[in-house]
DRENDO-1510 file (C-alpha; in Angstrom, 1 decimal, always signed):
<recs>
REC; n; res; u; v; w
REC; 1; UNK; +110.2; +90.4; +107.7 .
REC; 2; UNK; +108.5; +92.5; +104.8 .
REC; 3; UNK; +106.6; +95.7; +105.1 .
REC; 4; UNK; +103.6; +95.7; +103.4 .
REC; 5; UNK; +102.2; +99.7; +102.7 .
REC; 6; UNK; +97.9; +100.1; +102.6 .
REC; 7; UNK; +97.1; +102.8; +100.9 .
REC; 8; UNK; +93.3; +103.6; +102.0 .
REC; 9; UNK; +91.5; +105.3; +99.2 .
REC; 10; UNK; +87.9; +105.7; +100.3 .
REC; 11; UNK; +86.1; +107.9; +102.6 .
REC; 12; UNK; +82.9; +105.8; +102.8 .
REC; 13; UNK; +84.6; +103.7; +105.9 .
REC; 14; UNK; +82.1; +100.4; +107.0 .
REC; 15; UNK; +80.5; +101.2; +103.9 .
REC; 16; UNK; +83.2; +101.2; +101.6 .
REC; 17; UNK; +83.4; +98.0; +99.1 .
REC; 18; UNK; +87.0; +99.1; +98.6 .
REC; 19; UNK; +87.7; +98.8; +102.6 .
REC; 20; UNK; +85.6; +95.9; +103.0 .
REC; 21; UNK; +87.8; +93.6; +100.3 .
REC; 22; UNK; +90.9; +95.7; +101.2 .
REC; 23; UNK; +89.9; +94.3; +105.1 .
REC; 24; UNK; +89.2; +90.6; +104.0 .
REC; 25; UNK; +93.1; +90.7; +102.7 .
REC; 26; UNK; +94.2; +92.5; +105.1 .
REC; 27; UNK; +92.8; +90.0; +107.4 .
REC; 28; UNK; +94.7; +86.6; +105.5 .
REC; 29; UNK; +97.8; +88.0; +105.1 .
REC; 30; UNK; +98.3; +88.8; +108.9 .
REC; 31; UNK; +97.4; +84.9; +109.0 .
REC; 32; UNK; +99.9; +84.1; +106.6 .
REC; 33; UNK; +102.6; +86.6; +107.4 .
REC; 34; UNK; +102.6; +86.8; +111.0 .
REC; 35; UNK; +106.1; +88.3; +111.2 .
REC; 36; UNK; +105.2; +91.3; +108.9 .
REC; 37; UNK; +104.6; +95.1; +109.5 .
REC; 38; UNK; +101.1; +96.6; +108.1 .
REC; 39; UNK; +100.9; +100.4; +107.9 .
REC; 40; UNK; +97.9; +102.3; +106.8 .
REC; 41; UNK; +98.3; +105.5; +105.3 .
REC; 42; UNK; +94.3; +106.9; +105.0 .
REC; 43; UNK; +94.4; +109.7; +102.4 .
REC; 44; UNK; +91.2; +111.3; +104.2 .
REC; 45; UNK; +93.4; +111.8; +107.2 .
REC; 46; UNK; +97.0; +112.8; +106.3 .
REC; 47; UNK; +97.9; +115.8; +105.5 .
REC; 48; UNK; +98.6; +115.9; +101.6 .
REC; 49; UNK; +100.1; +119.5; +100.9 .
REC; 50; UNK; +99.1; +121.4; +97.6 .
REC; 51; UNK; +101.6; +121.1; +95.3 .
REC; 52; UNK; +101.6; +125.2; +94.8 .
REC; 53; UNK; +104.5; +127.6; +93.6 .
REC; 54; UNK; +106.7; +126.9; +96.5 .
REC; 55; UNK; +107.0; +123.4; +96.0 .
REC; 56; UNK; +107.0; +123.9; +91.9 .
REC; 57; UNK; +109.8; +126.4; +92.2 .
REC; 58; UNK; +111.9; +124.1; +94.3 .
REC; 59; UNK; +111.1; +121.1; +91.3 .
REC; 60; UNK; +112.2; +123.3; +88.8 .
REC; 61; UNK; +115.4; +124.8; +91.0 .
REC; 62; UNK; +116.7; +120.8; +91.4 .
REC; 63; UNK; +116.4; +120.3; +88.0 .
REC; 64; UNK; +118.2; +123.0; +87.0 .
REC; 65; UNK; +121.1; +122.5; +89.5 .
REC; 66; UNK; +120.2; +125.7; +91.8 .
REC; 67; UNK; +120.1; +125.6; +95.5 .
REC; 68; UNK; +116.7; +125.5; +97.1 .
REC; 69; UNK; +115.5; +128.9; +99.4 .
REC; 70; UNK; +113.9; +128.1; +103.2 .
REC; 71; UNK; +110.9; +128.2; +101.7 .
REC; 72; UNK; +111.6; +125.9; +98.8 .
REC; 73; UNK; +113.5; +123.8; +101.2 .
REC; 74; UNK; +110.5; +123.1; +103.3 .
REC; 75; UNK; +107.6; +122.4; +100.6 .
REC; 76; UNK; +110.3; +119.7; +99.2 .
REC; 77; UNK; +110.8; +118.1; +102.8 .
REC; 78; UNK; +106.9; +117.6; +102.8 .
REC; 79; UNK; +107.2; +115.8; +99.5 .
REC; 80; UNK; +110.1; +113.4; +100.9 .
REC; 81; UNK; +107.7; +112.5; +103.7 .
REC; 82; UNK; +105.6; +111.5; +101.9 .
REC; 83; UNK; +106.8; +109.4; +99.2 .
REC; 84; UNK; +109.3; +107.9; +102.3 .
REC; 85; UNK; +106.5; +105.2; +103.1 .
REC; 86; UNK; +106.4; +104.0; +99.4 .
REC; 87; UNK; +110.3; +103.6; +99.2 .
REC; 88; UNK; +110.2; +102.2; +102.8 .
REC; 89; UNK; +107.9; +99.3; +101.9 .
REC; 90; UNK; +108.0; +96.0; +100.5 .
REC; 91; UNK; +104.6; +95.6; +99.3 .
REC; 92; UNK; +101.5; +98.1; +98.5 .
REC; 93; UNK; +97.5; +97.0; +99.1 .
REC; 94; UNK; +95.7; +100.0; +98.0 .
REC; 95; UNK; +91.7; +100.4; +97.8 .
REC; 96; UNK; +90.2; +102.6; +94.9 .
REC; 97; UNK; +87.1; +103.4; +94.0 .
REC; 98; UNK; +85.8; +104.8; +90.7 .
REC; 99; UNK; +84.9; +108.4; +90.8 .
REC; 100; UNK; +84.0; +110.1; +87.9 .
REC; 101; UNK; +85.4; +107.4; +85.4 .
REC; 102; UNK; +88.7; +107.9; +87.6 .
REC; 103; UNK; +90.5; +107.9; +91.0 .
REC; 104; UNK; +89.4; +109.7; +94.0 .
REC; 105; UNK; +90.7; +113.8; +93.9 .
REC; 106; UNK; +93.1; +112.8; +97.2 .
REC; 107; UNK; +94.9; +110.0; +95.8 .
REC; 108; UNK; +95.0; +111.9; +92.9 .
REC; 109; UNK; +96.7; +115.0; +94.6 .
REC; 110; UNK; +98.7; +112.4; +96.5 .
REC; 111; UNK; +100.1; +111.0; +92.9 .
REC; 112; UNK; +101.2; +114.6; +92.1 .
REC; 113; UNK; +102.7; +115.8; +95.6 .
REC; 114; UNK; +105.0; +113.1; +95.7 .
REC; 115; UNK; +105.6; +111.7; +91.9 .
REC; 116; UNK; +109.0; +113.5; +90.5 .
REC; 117; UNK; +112.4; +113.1; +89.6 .
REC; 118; UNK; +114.6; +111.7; +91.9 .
REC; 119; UNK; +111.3; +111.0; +94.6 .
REC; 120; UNK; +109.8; +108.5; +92.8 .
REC; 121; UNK; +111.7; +107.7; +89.6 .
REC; 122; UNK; +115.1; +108.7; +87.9 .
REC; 123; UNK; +115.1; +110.5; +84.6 .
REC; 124; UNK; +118.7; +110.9; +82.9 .
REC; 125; UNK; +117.6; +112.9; +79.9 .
REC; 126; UNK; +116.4; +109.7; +77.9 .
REC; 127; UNK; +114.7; +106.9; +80.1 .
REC; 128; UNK; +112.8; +106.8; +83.4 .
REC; 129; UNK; +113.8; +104.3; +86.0 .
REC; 130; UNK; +111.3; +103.4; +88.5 .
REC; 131; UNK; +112.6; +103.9; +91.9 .
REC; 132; UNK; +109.9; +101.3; +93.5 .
REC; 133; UNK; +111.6; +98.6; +91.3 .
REC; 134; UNK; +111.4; +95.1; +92.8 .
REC; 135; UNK; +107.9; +95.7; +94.8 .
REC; 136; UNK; +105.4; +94.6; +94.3 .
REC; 137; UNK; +101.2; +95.7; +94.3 .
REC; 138; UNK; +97.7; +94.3; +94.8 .
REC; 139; UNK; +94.9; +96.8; +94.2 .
REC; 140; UNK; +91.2; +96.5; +94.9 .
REC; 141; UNK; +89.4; +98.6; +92.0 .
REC; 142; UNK; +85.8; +99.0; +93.2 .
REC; 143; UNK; +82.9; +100.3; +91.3 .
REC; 144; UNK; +79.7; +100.8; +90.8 .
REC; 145; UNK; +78.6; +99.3; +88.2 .
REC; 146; UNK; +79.4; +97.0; +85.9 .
REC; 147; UNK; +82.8; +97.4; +83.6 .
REC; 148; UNK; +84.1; +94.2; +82.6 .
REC; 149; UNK; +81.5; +92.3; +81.0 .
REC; 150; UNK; +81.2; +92.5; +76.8 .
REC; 151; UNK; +78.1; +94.7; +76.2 .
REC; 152; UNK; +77.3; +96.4; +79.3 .
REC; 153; UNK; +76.6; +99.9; +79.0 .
REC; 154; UNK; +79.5; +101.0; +80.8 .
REC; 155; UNK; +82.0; +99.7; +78.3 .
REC; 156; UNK; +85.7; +99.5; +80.1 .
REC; 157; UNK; +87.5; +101.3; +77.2 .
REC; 158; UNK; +85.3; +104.3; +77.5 .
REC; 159; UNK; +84.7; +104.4; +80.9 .
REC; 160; UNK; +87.3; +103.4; +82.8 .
REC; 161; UNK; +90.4; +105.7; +83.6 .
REC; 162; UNK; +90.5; +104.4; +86.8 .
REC; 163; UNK; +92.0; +100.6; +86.7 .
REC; 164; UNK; +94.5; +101.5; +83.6 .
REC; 165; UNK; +96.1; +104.7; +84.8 .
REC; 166; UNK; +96.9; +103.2; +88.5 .
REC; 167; UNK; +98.2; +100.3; +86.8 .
REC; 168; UNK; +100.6; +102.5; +84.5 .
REC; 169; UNK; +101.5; +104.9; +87.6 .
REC; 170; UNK; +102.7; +102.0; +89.6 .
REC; 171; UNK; +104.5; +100.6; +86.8 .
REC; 172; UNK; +106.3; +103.7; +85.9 .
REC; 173; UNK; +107.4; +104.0; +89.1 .
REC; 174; UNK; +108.8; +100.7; +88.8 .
REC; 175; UNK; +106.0; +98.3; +90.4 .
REC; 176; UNK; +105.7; +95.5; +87.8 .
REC; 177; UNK; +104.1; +93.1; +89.8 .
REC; 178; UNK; +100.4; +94.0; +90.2 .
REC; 179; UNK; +97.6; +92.2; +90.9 .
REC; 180; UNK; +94.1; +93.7; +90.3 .
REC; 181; UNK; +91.0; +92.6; +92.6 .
REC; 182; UNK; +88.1; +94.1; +91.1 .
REC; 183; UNK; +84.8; +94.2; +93.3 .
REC; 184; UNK; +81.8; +95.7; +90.7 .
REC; 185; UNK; +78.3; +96.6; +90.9 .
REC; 186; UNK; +78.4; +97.2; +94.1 .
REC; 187; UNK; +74.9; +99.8; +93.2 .
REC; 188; UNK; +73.2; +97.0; +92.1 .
REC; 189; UNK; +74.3; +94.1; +93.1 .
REC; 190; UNK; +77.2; +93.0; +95.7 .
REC; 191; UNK; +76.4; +89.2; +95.7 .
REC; 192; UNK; +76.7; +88.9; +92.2 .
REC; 193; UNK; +80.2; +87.3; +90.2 .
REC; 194; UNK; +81.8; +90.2; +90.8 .
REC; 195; UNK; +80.5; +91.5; +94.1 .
REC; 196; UNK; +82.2; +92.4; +97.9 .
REC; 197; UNK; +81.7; +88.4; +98.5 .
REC; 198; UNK; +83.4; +87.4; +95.4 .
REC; 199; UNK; +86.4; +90.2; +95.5 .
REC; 200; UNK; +87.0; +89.6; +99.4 .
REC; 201; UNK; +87.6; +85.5; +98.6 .
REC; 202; UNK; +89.8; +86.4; +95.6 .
REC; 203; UNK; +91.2; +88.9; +98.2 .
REC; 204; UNK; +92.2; +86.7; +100.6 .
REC; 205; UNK; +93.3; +83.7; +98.2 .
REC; 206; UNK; +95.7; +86.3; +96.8 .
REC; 207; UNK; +97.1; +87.4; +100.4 .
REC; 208; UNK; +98.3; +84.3; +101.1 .
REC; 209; UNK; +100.9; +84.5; +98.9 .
REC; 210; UNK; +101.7; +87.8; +98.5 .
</recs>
C-alpha cells in the first residue's frame, strides 16, 4: 500500500483548472489503486508559519553545532511538521497555477518554511543529497494563456518560472521522477489541445500507472 501526498495549490476551488485536472486524477487512481492512502494538504488552509528570526536563528544554530533555545526549539518543530508529509509519502500530485510568471506566494512560502538541511535534503560541505529520493511526482501546471506553442506571445523561456523551478525544486530534493500535466489557456480557451478536457484525460491516463 503507497501513500500518495496532494499538494492543493489554488484558491479558486470549483473554478480552479488546476483542481479540476488534479480531481480527474485524483479520481483514476483511487480506481486503479484501491488499496492506497490520498492525503490533501490545501495550502489556503494550513497553517504555514513565517519563516522569521526565530526559526532563522535555530537554522543557523544547527548548522553551527549549537543547541537550540525554547523559542528556537519550537519554530524548528513547526518546520518538521511540515515537511513530515513529504518524507511520509510515496508519491506527490500537486496543482499549480501560474501567477505572475511563477508559483502561487503560499506554495512559495511553503518551499521556504520547510526546504533546509537535514529537512529536506543533506549537504556535507560539497554535494546535496535529496532526502525525497526514490519518489516520485506528477504536477498539473495550469495557466492562462498559452506557453508552449513556437510563436505565441507568451514565449515559455521568458515567461515561465513557474513549470522549470518546481521541476528543479523537486529534483533537488531528490524527486527524479516527474511527470508534467499542463492544462493552458484556460482565459481563452479550455476546450482547445491544451485545455481542462485535454489535461484531465492525460490526467487520468497518467494515474493509472502512477
Amino acid at each position: 500500500m503507497a501513500r500518495l501526498l496532494y499538494i492543493e495549490c489554488s484558491p479558486r476551488k470549483q473554478d480552479s483548472a488546476s483542481i479540476e485536472v488534479c480531481r480527474a486524477f485524483l479520481d483514476a487512481y483511487r480506481e486503479a489503486h484501491p488499496a492506497d492512502t490520498i492525503e490533501t494538504l490545501d495550502i489556503w488552509n494550513a497553517a504555514i508559519p513565517e519563516f522569521d528570526g526565530d526559526a532563522m536563528a535555530a537554522k543557523y544554530a544547527m548548522l553551527s553545532g549549537q543547541a537550540l533555545t525554547p523559542t528556537q526549539e519550537s519554530a524548528w518543530r513547526r518546520v518538521e511538521e511540515l515537511a513530515a508529509p513529504f518524507r511520509a509519502a510515496d508519491k506527490l500530485l500537486l496543482g499549480i497555477p501560474l501567477w505572475n510568471f511563477g508559483i502561487p506566494y503560499k506554495f512559495k512560502q511553503l518551499i521556504d518554511v520547510i526546504t533546509h538541511d537535514k529537512v529536506m535534503f543533506d549537504f556535507d560541505g560539497t554535494s546535496f543529497t535529496g532526502k525525497l529520493a526514490g519518489k516520485k511526482a506528477a504536477v498539473v501546471f495550469a495557466r492562462g494563456l498559452d506557453y508552449s506553442s513556437p510563436g505565441s506571445f507568451t514565449p515559455a523561456r521568458e515567461f515561465d518560472l513557474q513549470r522549470p523551478y518546481v521541476e528543479m525544486w523537486l529534483k533537488f530534493i531528490g524527486i527524479m521522477d516527474v511527470k508534467g500535466i499542463l492544462v493552458e489557456r484556460t482565459l481563452l480557451d479550455s476546450q482547445g489541445p491544451f485545455g481542462r478536457v485535454k489535461a484531465a484525460e492525460e490526467a487520468r491516463a497518467i494515474a493509472r500507472s502512477f
